[in-house]
BAFI-3210 file (N, C-alpha, C; in Angstrom, 3 decimals, decimal comma, padded with zeros to 6 digits):
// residues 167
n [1|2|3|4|5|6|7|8|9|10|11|12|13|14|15|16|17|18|19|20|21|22|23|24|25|26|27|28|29|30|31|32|33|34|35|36|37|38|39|40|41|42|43|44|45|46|47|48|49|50|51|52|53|54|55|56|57|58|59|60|61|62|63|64|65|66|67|68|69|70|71|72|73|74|75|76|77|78|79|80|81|82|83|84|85|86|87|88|89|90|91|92|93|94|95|96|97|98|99|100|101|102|103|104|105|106|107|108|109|110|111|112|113|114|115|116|117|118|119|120|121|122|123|124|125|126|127|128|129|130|131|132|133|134|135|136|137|138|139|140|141|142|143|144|145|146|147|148|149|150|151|152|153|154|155|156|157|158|159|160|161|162|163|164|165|166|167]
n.u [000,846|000,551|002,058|000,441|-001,936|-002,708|-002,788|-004,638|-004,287|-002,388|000,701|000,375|-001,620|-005,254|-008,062|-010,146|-012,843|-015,146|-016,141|-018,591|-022,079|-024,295|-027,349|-031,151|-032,526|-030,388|-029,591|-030,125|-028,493|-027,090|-027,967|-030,329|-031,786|-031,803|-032,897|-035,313|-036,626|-038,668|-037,408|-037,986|-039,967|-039,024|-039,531|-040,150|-039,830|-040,378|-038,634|-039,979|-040,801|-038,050|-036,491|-034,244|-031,247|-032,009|-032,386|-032,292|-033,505|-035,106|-035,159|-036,256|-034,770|-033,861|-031,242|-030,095|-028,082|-024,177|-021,202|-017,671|-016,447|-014,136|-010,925|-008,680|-005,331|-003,654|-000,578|-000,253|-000,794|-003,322|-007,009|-009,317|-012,108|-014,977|-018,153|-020,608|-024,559|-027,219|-030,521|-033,648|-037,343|-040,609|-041,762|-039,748|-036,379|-032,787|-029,864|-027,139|-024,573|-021,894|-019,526|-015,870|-016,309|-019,242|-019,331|-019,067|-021,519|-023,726|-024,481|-025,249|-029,197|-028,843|-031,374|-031,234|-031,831|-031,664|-030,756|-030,800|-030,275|-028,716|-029,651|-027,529|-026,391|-025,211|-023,770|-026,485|-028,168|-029,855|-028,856|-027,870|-026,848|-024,982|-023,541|-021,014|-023,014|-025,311|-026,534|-026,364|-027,441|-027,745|-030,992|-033,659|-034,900|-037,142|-040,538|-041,603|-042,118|-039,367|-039,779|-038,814|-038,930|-038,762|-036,652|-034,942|-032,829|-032,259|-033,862|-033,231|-032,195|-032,075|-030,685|-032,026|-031,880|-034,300|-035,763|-037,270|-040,691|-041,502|-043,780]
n.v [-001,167|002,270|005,329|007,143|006,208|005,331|008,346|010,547|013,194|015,919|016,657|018,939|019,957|020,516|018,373|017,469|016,494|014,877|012,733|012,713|013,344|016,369|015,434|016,267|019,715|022,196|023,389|025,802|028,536|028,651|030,629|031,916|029,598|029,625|031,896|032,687|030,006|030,364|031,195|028,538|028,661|028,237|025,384|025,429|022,936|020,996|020,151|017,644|015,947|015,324|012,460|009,413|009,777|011,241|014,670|018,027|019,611|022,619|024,622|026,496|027,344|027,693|028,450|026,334|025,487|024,830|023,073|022,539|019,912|019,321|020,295|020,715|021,434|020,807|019,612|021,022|023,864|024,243|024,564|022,393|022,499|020,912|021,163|020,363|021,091|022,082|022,345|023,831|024,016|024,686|022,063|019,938|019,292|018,938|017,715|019,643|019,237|021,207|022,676|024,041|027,606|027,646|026,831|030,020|030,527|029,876|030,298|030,306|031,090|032,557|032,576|030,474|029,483|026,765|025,627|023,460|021,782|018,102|014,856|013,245|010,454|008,826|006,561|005,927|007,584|010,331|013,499|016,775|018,279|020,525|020,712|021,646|022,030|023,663|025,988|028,591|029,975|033,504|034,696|037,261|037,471|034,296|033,800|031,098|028,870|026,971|023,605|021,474|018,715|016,889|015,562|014,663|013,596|011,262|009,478|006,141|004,401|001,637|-000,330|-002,296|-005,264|-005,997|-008,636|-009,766|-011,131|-014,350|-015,746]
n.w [000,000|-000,845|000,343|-000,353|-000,483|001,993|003,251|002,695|002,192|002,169|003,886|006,758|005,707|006,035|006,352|003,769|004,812|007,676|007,617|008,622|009,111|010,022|011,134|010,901|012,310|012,755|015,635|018,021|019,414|022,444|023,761|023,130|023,869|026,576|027,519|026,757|028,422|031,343|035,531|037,557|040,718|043,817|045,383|048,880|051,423|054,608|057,658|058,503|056,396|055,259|054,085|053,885|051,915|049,702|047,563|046,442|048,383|049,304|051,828|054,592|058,253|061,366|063,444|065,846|067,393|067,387|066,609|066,535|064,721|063,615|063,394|060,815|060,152|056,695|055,682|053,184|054,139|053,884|055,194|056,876|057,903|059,842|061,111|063,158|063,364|064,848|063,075|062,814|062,383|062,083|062,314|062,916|064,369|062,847|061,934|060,962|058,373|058,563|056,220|056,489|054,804|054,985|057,853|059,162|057,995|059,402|062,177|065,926|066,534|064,135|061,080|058,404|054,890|053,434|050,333|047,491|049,165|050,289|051,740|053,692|054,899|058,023|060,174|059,937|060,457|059,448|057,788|057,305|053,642|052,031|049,267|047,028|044,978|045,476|048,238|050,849|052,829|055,060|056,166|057,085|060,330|060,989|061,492|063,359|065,862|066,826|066,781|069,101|070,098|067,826|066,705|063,677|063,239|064,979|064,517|063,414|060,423|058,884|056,202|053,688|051,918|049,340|048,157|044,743|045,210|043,300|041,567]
ca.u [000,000|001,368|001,924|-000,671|-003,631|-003,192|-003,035|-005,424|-004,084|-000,677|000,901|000,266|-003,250|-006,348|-008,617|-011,231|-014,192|-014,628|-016,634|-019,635|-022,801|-025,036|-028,753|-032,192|-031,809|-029,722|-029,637|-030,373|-027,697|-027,208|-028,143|-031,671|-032,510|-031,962|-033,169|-036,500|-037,217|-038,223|-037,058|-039,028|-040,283|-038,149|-040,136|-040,211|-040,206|-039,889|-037,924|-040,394|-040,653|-036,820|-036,699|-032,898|-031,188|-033,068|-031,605|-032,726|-034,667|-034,615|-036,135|-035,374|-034,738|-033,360|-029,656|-030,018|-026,716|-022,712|-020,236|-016,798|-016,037|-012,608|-010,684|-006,844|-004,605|-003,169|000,223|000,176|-001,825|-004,882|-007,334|-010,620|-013,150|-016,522|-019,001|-022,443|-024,956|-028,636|-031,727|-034,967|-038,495|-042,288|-042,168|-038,711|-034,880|-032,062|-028,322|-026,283|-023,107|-021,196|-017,840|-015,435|-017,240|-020,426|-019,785|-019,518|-022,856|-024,222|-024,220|-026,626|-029,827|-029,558|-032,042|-030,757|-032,127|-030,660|-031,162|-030,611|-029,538|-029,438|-029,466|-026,373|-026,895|-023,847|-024,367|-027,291|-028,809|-030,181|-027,921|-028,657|-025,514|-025,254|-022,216|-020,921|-024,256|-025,991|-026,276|-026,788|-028,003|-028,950|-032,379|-034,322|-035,353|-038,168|-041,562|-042,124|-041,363|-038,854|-040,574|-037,762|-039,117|-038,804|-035,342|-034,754|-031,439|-031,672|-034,146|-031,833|-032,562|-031,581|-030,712|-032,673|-032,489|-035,758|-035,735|-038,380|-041,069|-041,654|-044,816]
ca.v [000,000|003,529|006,262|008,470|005,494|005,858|009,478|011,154|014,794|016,523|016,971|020,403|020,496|020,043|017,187|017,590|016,091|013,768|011,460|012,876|014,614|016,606|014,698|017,060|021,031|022,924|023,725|027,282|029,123|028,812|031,935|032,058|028,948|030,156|033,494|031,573|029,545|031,073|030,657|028,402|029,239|027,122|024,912|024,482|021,748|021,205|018,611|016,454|015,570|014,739|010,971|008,976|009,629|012,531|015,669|019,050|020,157|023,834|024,808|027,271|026,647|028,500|027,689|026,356|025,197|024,519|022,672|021,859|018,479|019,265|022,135|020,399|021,521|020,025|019,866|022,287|024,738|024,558|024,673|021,990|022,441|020,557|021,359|019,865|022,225|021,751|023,559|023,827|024,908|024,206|020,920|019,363|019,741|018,090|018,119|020,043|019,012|022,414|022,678|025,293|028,451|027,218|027,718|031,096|031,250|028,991|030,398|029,853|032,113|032,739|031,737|030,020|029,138|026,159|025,278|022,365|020,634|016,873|014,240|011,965|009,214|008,368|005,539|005,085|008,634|011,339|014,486|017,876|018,849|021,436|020,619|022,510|022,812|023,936|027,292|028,302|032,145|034,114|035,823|037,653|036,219|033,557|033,903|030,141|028,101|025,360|021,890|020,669|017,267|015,779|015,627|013,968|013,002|010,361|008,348|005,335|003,753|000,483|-000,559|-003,906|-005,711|-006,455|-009,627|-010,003|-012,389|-014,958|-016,197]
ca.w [000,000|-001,395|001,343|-000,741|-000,055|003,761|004,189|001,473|002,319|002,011|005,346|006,880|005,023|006,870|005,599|003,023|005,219|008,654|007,401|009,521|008,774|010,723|011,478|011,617|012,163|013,330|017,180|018,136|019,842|023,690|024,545|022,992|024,434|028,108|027,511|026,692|029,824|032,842|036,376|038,600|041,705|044,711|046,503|050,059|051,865|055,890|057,944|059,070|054,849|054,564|053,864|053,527|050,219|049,125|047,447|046,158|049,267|049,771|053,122|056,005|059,317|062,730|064,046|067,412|068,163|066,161|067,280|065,790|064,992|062,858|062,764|060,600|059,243|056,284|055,242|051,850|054,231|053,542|056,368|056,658|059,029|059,790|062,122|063,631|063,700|064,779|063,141|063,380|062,063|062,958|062,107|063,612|064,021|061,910|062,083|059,694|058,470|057,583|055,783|055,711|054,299|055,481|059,031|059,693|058,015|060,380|063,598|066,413|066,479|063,043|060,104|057,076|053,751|052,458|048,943|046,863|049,721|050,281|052,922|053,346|055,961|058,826|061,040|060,015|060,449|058,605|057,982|055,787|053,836|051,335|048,382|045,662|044,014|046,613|048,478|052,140|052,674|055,838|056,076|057,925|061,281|060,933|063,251|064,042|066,778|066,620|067,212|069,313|070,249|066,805|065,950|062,777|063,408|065,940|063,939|063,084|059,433|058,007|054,723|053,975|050,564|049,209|047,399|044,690|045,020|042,217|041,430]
c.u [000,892|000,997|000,861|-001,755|-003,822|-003,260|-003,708|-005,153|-002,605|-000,434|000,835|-001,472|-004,051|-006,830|-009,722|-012,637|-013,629|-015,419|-018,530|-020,832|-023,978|-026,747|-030,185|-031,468|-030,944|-030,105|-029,186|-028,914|-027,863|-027,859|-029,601|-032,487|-032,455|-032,818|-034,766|-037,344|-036,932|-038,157|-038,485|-039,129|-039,623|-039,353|-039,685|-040,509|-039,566|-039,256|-038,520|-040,702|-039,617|-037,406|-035,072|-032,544|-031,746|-032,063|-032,639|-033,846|-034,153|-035,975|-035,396|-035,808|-033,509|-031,916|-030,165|-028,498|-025,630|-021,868|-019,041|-016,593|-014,284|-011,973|-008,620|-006,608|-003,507|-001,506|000,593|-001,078|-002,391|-005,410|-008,918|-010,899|-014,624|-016,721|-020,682|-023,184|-026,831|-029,383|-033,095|-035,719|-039,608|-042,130|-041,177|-037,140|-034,365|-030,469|-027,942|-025,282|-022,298|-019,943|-017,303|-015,828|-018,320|-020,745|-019,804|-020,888|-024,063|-024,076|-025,617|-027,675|-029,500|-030,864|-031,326|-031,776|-031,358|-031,294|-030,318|-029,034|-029,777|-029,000|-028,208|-026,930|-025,112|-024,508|-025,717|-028,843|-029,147|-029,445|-028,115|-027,070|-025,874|-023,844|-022,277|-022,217|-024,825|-025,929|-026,678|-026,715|-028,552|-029,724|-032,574|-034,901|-036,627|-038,890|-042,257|-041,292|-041,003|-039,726|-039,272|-037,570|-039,246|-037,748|-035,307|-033,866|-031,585|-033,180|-032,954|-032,958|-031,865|-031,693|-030,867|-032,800|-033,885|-035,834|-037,079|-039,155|-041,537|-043,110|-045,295]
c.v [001,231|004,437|007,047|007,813|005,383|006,982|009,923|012,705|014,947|016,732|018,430|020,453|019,683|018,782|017,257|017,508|014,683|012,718|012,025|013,743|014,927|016,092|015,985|018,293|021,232|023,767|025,429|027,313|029,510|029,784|032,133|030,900|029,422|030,917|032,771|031,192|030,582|030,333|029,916|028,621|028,230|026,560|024,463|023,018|022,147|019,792|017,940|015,315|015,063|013,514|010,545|009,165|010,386|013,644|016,598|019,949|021,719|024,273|026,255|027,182|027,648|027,771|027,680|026,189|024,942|024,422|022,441|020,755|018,303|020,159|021,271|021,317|021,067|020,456|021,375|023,460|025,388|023,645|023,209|021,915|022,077|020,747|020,643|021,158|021,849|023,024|022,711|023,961|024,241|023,093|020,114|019,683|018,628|018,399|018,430|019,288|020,271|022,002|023,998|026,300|028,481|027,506|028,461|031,443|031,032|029,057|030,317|031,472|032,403|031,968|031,800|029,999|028,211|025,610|024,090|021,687|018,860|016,078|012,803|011,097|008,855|007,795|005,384|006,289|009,698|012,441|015,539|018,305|019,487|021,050|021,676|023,131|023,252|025,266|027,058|029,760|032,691|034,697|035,887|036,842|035,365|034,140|032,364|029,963|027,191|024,422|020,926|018,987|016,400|015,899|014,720|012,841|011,899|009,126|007,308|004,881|002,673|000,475|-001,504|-004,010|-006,251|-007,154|-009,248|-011,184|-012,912|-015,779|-017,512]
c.w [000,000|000,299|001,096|-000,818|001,141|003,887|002,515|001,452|002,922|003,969|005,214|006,957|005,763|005,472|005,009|003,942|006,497|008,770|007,745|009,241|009,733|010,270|011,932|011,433|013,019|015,120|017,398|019,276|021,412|024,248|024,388|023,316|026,052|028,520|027,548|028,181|030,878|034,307|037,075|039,894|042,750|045,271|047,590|050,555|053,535|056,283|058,302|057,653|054,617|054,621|053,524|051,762|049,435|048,776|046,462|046,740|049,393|050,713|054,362|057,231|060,230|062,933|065,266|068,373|066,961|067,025|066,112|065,812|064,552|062,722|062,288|059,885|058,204|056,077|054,196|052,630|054,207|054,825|056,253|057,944|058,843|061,017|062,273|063,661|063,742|064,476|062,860|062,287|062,616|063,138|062,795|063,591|062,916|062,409|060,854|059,009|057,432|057,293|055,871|055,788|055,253|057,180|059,447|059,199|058,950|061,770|064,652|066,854|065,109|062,171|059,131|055,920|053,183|051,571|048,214|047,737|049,962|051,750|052,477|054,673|056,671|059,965|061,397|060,524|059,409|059,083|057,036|055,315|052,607|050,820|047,392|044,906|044,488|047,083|049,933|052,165|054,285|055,248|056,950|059,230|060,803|062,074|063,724|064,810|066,495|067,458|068,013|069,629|069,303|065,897|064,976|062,685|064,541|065,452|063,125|061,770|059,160|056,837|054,543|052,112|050,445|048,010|046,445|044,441|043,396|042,154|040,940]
res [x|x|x|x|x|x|x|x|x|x|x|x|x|x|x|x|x|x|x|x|x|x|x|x|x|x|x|x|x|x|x|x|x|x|x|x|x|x|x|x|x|x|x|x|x|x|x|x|x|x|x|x|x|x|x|x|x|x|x|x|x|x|x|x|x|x|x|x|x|x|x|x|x|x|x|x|x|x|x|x|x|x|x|x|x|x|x|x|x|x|x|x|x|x|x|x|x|x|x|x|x|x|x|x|x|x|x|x|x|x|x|x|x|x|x|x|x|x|x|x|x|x|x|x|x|x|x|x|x|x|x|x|x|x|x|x|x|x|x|x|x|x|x|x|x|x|x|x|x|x|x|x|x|x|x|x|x|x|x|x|x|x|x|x|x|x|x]
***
């Protein structure tokens, strides 16, 4: 086989064509599809609603308490810190788990807003944590009362396979 039946184009020179052709129309231009949709409205939700394994709750809720659990420092330092932090609203408390950032926003007696947060699970508990995608905002004080007798967090869950039956 000749060198000029494997490569069909001079070196240097781009290549006639990549084999490939575009399918259907043409796709509108990022910007006028955005521009387009409008925002939706957040929905609430309260903590007596979380459920294990759940994510994109945005709710607000009172700081009652923050504790440190970690304050290292690493080698190339850089600083990580987690904290516990219990809140509230009408319906029941929860435990936080702040990072970093997160806890000075999180102090006690404030109100939060946290948004597209989700629940991670540790030993077997429910936990609210707010990642990268996520946000965490003061506001204005709240006017309910925390529900303190229905902490979330100290319901224990199991994880149970569920065979299915055969008929």
């Amino acid at each position: 086989m000749s060198t000029a039946a494997r490569r069909p184009f001079r070196r240097g020179a781009p290549p006639t064509g990549t084999g490939y052709v575009r399918r259907g129309p043409v796709p509108a231009p990022a910007a006028a599809a955005t521009a387009a949709k409008p925002l939706r409205k957040p929905v609430f939700t309260t903590i007596d609603q979380l459920r294990p394994q759940t994510h994109g709750h945005t709710l607000t809720a009172r700081v009652l308490s923050a504790r440190t659990v970690l304050d290292k420092q690493s080698a190339n330092q850089s600083r990580t810190r987690v904290a516990e932090c219990l809140v509230g609203d009408h319906t029941g408390t929860i435990l936080v788990t702040a990072r970093n950032d997160q806890i000075d926003l999180v102090k006690p007696n404030t109100t939060v807003i946290f948004r597209n947060a989700k629940i991670d699970m540790f030993k077997g508990t429910m936990r609210l944590a707010v990642d990268k995608w996520g946000r965490i905002e003061v506001t204005d004080a709240a006017d309910f009362k925390v529900k303190e007798d229905n902490n979330m967090s100290l319901v224990e869950y199991e994880l149970v396979d569920v065979a299915e039956e055969e008929d």
